[in-house]
N, CA, C and O atoms as a Maestro MAE file, in Angstrom:
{
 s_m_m2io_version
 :::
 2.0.0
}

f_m_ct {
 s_m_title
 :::
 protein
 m_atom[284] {
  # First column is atom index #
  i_m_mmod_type
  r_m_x_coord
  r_m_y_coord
  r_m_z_coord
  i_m_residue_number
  s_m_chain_name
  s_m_pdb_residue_name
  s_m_pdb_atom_name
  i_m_atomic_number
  :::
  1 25 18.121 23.651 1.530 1 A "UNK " " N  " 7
  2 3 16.782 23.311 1.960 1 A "UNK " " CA " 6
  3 2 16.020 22.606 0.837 1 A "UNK " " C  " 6
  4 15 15.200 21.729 1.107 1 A "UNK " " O  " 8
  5 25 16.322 23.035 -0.605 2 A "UNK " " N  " 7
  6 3 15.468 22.606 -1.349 2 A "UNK " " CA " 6
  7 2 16.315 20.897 -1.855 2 A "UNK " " C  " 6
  8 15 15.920 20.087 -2.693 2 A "UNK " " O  " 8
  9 25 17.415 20.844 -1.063 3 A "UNK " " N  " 7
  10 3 17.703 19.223 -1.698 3 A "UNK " " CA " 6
  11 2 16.718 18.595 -0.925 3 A "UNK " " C  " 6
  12 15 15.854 17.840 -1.371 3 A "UNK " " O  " 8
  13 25 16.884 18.961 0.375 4 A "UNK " " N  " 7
  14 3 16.240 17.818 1.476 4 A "UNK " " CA " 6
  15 2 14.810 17.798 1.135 4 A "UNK " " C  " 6
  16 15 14.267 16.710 1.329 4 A "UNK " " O  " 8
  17 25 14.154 18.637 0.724 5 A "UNK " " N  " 7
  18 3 12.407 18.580 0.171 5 A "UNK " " CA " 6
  19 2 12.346 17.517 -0.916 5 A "UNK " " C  " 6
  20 15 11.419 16.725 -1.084 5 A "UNK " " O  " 8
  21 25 13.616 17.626 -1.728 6 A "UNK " " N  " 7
  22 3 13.215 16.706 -2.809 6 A "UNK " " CA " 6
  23 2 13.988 15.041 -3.095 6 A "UNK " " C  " 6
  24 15 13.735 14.137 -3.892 6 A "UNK " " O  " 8
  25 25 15.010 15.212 -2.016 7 A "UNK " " N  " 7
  26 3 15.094 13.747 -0.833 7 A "UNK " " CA " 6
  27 2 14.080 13.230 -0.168 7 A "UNK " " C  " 6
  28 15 13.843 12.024 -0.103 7 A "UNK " " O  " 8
  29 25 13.385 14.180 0.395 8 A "UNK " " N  " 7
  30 3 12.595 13.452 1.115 8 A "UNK " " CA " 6
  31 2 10.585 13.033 0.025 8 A "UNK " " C  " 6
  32 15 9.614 12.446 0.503 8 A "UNK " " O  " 8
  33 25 10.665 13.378 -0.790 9 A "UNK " " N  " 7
  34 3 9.514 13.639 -1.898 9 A "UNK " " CA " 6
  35 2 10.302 12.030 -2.619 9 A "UNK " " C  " 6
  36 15 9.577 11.123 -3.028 9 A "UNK " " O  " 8
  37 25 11.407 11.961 -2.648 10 A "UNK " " N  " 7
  38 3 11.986 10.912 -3.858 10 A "UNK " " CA " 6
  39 2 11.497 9.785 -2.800 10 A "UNK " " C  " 6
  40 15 10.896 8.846 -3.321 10 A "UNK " " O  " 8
  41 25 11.706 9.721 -1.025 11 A "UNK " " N  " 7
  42 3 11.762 8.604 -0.163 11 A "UNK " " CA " 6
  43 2 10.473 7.911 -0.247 11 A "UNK " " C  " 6
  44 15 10.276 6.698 -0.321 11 A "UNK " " O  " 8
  45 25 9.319 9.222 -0.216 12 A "UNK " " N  " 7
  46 3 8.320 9.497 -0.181 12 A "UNK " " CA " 6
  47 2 7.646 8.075 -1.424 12 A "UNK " " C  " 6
  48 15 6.959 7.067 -1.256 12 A "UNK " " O  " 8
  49 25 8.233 8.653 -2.492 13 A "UNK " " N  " 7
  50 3 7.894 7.528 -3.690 13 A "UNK " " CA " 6
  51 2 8.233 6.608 -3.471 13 A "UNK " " C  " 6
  52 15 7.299 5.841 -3.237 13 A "UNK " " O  " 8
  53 25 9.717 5.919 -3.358 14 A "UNK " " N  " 7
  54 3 9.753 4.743 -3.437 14 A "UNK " " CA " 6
  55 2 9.048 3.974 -2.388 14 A "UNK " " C  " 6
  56 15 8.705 2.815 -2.622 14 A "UNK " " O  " 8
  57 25 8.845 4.447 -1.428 15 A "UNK " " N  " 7
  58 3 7.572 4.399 -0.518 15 A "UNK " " CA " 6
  59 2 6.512 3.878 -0.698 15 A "UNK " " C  " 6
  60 15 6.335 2.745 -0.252 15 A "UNK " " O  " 8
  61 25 5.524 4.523 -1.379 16 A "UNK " " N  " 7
  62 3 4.508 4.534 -2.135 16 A "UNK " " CA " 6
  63 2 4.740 3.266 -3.185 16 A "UNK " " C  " 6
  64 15 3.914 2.357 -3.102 16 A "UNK " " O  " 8
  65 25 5.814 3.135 -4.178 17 A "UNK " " N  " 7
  66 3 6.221 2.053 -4.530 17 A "UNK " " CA " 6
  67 2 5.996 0.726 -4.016 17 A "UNK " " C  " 6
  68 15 5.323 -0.190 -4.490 17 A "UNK " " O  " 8
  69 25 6.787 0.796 -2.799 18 A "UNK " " N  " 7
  70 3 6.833 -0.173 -2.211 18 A "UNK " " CA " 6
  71 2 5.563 -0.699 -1.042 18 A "UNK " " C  " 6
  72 15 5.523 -1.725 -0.365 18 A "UNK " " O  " 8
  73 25 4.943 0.033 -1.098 19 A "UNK " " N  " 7
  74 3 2.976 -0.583 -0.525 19 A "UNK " " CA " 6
  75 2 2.486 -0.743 -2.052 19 A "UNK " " C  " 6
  76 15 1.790 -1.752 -1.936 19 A "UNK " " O  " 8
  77 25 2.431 -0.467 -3.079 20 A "UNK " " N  " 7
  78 3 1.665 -0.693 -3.956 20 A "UNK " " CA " 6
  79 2 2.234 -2.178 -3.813 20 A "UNK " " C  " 6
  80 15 1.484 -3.011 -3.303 20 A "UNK " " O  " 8
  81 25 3.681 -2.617 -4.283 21 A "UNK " " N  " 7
  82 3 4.001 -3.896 -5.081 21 A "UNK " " CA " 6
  83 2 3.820 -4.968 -3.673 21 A "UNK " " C  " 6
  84 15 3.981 -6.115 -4.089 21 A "UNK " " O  " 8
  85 25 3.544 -4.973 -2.169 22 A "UNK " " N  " 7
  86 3 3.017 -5.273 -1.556 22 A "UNK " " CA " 6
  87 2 1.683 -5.398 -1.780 22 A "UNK " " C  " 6
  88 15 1.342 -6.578 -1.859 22 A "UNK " " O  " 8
  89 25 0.586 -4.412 -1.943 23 A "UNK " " N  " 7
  90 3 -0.834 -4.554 -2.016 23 A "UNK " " CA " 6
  91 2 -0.642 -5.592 -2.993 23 A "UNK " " C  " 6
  92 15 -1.234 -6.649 -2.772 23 A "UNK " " O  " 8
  93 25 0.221 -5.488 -4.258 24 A "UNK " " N  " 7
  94 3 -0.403 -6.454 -5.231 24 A "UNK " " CA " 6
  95 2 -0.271 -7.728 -5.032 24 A "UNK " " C  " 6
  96 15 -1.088 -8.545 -5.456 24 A "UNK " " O  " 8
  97 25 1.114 -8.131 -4.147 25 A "UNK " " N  " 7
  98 3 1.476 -9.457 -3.916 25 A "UNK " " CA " 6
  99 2 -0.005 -10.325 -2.749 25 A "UNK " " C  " 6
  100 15 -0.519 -11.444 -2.706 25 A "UNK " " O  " 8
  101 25 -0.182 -8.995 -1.975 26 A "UNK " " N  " 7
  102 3 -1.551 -9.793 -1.429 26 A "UNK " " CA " 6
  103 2 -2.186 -10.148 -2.087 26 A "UNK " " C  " 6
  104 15 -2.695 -11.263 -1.973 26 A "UNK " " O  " 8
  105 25 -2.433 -9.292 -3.112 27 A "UNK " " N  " 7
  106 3 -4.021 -9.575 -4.124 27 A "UNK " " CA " 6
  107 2 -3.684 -10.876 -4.725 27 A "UNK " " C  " 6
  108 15 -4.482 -11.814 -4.725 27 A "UNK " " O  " 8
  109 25 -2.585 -10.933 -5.202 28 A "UNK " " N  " 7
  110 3 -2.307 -12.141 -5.790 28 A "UNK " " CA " 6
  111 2 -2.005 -13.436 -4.870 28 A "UNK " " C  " 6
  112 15 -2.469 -14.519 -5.225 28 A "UNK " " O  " 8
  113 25 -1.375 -13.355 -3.911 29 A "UNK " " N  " 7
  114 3 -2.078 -14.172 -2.489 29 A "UNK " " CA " 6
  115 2 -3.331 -14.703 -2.356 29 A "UNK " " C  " 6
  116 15 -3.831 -15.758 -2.747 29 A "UNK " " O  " 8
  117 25 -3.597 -14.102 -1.952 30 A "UNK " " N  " 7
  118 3 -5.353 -14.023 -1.569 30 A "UNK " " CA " 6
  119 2 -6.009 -14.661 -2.703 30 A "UNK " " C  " 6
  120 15 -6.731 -15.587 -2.333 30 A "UNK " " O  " 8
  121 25 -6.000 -14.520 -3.641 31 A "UNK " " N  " 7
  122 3 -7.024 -14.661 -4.912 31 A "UNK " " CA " 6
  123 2 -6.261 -16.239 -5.289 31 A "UNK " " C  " 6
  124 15 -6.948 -17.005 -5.966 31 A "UNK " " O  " 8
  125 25 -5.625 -16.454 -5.092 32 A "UNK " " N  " 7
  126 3 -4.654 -18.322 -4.968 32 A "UNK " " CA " 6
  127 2 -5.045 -18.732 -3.951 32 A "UNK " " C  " 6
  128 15 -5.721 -19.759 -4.011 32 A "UNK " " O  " 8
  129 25 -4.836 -18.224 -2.846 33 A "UNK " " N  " 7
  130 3 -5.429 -19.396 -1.849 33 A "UNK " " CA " 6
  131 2 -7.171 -19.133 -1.577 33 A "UNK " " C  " 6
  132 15 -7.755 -19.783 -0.709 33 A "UNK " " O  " 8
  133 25 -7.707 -18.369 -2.212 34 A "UNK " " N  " 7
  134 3 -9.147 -18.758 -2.299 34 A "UNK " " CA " 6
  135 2 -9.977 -19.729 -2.889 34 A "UNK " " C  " 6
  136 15 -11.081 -20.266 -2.791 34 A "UNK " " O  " 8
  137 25 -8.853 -19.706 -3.602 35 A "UNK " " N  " 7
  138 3 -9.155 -20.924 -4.978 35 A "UNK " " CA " 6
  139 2 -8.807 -22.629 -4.174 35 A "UNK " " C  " 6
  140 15 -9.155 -23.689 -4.694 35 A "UNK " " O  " 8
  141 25 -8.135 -22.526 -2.973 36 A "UNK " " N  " 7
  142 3 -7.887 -23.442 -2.265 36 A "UNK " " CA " 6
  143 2 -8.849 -23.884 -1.445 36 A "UNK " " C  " 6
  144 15 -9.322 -22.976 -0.762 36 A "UNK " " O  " 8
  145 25 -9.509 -25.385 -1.181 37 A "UNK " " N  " 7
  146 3 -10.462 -25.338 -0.195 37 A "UNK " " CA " 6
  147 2 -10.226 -25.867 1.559 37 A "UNK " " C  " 6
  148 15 -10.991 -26.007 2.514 37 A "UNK " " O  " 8
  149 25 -8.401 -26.094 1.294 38 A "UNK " " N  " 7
  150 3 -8.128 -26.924 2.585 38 A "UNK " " CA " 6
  151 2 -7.723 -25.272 3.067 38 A "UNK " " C  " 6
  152 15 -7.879 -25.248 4.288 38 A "UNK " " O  " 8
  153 25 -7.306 -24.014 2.621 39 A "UNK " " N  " 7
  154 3 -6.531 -23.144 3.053 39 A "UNK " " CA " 6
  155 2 -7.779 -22.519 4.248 39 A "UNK " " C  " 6
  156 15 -8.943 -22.546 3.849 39 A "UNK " " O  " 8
  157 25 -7.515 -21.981 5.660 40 A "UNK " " N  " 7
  158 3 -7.563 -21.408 6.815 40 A "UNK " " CA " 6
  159 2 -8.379 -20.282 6.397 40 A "UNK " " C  " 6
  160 15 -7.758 -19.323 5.937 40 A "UNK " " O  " 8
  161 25 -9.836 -20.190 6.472 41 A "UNK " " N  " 7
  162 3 -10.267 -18.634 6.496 41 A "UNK " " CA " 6
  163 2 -9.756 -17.715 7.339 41 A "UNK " " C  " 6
  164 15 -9.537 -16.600 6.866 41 A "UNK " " O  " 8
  165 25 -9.515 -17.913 8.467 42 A "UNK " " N  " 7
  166 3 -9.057 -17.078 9.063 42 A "UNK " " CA " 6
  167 2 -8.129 -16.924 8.527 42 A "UNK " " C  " 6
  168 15 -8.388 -15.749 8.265 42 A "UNK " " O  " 8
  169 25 -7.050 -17.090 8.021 43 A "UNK " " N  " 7
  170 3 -6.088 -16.834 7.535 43 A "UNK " " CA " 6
  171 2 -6.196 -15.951 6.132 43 A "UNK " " C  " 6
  172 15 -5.463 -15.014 5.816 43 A "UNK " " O  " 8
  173 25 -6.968 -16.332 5.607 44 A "UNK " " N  " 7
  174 3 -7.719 -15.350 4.477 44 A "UNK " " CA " 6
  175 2 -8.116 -14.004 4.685 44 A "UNK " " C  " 6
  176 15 -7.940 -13.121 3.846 44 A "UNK " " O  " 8
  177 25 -8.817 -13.785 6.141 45 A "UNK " " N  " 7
  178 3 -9.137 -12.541 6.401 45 A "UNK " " CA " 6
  179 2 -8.124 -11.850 7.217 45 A "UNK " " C  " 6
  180 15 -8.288 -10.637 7.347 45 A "UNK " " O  " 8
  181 25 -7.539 -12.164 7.548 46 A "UNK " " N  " 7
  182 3 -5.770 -11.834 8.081 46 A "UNK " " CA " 6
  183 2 -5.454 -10.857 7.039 46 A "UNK " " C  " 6
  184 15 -5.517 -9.628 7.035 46 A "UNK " " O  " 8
  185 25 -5.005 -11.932 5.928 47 A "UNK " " N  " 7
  186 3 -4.455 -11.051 4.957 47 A "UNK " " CA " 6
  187 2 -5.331 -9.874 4.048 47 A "UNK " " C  " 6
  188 15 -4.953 -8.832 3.511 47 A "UNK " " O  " 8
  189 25 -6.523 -10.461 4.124 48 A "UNK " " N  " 7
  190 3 -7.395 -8.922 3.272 48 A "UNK " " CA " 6
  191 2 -7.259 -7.688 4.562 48 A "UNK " " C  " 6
  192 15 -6.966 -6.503 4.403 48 A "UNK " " O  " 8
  193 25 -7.455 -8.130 5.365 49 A "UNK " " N  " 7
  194 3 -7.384 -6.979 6.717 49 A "UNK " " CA " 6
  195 2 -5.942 -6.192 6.543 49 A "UNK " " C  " 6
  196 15 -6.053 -4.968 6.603 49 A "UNK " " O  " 8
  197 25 -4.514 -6.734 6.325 50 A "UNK " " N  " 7
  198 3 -3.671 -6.264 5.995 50 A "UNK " " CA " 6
  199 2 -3.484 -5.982 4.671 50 A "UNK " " C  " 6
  200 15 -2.455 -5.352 4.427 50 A "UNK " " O  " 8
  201 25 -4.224 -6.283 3.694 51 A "UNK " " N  " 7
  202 3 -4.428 -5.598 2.464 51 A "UNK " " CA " 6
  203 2 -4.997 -4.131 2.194 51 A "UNK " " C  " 6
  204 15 -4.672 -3.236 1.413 51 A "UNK " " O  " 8
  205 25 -6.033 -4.271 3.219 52 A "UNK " " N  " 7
  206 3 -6.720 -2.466 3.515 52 A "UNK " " CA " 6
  207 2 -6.184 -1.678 4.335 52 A "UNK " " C  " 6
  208 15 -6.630 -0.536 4.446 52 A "UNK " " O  " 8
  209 25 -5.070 -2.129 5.117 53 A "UNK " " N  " 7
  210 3 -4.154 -1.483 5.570 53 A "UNK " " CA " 6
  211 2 -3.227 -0.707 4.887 53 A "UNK " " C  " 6
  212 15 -2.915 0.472 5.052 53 A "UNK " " O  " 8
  213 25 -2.741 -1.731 3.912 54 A "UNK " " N  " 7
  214 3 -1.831 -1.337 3.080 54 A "UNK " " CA " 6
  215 2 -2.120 -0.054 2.038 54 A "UNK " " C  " 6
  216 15 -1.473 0.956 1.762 54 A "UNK " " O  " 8
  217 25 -3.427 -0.597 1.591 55 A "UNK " " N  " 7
  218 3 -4.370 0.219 0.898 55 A "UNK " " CA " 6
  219 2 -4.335 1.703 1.578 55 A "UNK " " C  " 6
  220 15 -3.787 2.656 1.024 55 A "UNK " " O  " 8
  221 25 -5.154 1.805 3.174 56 A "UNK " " N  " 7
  222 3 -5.456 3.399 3.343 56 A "UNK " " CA " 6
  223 2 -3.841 3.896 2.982 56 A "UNK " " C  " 6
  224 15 -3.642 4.865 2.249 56 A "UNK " " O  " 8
  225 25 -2.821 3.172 3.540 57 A "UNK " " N  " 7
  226 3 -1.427 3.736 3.995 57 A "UNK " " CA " 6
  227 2 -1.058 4.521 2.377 57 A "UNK " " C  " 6
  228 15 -0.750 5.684 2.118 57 A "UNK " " O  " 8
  229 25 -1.234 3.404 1.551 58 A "UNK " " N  " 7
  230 3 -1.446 4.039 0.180 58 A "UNK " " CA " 6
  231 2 -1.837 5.939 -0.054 58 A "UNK " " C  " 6
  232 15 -1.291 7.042 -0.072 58 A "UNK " " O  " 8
  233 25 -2.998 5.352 -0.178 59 A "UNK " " N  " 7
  234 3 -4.331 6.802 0.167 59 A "UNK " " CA " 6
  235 2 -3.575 7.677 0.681 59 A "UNK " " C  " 6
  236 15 -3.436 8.525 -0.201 59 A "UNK " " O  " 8
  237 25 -2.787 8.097 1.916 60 A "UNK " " N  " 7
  238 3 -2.665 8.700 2.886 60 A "UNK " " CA " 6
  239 2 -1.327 9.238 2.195 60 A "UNK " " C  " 6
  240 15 -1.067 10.441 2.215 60 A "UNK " " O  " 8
  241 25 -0.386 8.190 1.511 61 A "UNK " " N  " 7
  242 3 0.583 8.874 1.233 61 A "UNK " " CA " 6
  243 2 0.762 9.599 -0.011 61 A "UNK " " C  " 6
  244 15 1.526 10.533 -0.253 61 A "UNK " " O  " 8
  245 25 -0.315 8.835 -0.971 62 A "UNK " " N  " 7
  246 3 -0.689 9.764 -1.809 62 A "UNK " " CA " 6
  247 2 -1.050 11.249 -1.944 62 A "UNK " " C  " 6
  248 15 -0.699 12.095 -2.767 62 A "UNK " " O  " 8
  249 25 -2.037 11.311 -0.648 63 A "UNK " " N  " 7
  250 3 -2.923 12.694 -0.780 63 A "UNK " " CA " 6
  251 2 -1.764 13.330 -0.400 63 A "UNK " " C  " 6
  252 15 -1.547 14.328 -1.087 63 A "UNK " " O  " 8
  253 25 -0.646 13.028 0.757 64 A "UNK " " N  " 7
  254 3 0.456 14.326 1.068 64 A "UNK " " CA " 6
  255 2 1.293 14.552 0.012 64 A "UNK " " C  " 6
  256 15 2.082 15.494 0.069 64 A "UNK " " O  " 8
  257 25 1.222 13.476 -1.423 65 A "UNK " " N  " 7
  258 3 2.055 14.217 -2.189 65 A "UNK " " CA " 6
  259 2 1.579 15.105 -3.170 65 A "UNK " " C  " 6
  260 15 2.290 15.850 -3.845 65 A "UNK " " O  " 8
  261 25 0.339 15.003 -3.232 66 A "UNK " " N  " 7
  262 3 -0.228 16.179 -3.521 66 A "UNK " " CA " 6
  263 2 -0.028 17.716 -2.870 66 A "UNK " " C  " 6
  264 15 -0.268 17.859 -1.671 66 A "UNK " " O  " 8
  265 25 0.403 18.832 -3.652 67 A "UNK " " N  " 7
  266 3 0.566 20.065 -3.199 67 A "UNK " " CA " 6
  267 2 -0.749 20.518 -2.635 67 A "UNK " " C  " 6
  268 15 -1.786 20.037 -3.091 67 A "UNK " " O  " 8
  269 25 -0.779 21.424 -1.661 68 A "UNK " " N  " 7
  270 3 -1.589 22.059 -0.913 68 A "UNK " " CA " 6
  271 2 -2.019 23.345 -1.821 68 A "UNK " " C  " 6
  272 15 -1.216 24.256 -1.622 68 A "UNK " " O  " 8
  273 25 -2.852 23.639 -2.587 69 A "UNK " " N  " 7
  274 3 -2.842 25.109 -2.923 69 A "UNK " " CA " 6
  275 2 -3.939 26.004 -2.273 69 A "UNK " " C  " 6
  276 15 -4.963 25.656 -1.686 69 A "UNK " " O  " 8
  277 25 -3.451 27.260 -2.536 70 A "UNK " " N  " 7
  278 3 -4.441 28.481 -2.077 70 A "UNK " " CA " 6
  279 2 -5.297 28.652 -2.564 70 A "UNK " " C  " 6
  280 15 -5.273 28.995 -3.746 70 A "UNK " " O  " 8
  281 25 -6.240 28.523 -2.007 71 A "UNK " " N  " 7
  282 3 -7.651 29.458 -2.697 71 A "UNK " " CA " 6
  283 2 -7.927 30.779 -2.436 71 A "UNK " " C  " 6
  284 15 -8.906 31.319 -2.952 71 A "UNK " " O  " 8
  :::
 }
 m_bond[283] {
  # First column is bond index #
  i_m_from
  i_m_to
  i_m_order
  :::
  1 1 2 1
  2 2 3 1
  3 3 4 2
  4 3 5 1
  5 5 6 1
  6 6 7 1
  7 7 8 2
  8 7 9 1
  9 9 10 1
  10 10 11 1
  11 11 12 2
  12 11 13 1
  13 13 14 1
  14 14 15 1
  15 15 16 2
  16 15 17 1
  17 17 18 1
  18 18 19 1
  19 19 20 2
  20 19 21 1
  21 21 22 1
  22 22 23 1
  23 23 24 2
  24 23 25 1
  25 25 26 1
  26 26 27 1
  27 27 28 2
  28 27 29 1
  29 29 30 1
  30 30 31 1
  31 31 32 2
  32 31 33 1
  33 33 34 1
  34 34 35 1
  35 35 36 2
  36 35 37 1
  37 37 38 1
  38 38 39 1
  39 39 40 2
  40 39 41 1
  41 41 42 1
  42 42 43 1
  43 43 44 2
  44 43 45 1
  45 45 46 1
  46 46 47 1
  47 47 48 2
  48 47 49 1
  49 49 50 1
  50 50 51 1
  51 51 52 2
  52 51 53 1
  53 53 54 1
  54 54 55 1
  55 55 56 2
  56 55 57 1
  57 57 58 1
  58 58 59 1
  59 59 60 2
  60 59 61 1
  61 61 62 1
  62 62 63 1
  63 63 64 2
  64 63 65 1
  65 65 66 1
  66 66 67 1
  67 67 68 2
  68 67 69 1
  69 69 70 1
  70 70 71 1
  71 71 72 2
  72 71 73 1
  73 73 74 1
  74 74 75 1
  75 75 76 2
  76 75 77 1
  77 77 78 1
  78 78 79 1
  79 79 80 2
  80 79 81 1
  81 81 82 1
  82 82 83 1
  83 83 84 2
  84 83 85 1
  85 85 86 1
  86 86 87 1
  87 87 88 2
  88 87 89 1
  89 89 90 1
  90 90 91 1
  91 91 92 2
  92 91 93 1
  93 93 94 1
  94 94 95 1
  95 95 96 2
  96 95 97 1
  97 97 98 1
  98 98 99 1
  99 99 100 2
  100 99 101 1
  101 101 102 1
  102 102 103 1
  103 103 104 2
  104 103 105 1
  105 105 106 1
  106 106 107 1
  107 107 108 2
  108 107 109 1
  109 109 110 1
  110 110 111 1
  111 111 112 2
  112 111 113 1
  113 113 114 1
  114 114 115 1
  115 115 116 2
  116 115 117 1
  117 117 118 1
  118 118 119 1
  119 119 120 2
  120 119 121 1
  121 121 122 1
  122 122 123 1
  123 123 124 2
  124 123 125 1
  125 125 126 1
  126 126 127 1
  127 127 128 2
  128 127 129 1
  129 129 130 1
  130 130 131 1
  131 131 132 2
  132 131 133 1
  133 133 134 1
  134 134 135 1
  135 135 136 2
  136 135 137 1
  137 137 138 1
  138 138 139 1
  139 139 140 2
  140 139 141 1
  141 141 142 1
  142 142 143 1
  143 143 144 2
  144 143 145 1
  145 145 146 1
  146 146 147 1
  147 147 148 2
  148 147 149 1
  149 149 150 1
  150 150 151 1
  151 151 152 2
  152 151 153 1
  153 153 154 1
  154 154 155 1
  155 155 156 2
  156 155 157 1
  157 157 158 1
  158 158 159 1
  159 159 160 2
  160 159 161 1
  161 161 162 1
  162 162 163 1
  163 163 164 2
  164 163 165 1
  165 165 166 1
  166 166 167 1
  167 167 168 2
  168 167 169 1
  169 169 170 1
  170 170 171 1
  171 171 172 2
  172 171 173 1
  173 173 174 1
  174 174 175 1
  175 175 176 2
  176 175 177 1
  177 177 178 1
  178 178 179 1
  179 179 180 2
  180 179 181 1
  181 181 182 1
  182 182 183 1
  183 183 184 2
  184 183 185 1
  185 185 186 1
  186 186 187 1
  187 187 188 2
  188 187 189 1
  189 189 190 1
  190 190 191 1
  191 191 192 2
  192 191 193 1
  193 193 194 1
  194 194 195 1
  195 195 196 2
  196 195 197 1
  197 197 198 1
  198 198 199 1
  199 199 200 2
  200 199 201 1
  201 201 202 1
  202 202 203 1
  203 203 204 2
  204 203 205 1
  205 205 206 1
  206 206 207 1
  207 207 208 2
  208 207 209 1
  209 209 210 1
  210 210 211 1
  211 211 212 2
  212 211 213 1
  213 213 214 1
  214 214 215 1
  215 215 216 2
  216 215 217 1
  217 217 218 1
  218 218 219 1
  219 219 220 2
  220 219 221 1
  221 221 222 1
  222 222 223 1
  223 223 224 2
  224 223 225 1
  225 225 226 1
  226 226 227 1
  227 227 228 2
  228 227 229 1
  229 229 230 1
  230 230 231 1
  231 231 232 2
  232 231 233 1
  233 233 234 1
  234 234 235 1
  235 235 236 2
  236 235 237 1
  237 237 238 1
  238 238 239 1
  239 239 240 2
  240 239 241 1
  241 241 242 1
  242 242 243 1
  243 243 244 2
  244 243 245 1
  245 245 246 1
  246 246 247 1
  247 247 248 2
  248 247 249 1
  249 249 250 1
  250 250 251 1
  251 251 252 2
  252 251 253 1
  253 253 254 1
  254 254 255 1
  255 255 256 2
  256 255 257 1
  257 257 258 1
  258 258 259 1
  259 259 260 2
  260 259 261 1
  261 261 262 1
  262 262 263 1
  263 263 264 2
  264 263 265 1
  265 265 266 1
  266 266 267 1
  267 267 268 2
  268 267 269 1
  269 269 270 1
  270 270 271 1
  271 271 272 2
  272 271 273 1
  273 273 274 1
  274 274 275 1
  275 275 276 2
  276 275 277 1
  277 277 278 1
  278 278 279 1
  279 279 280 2
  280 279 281 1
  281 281 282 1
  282 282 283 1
  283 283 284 2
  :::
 }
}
């Protein structure tokens, strides 16, 4: 029982990993083609909209890897 907790805690990270180095590739997206004046706003807010996506998903998987303790 205790492999699969810490299989699934390791999945958990690279997880988490892998929305961060996403969030950043937006940021770095986004912040290049702003600097562009022929580039599509809409297309701009596309991607920040899926940037705060990425973001809560972040948040969310963070807080569950935080332990639960008793008070």
């Amino acid at each position: 029982m205790t492999d699969k907790v810490e299989t699934e805690c390791f999945k958990e990270l690279d997880r988490l990993r892998e929305l961060r180095v996403s969030h950043r590739d937006l940021d770095y997206l986004i912040d290049h083609l702003q600097g562009d004046p022929m580039v599509d706003q809409l297309r701009i807010r596309r991607l920040k909209k899926r940037k705060l996506l990425l973001k809560d998903m972040i948040t969310t998987l963070e807080s569950e890897l935080i332990p639960d303790l008793d008070a």
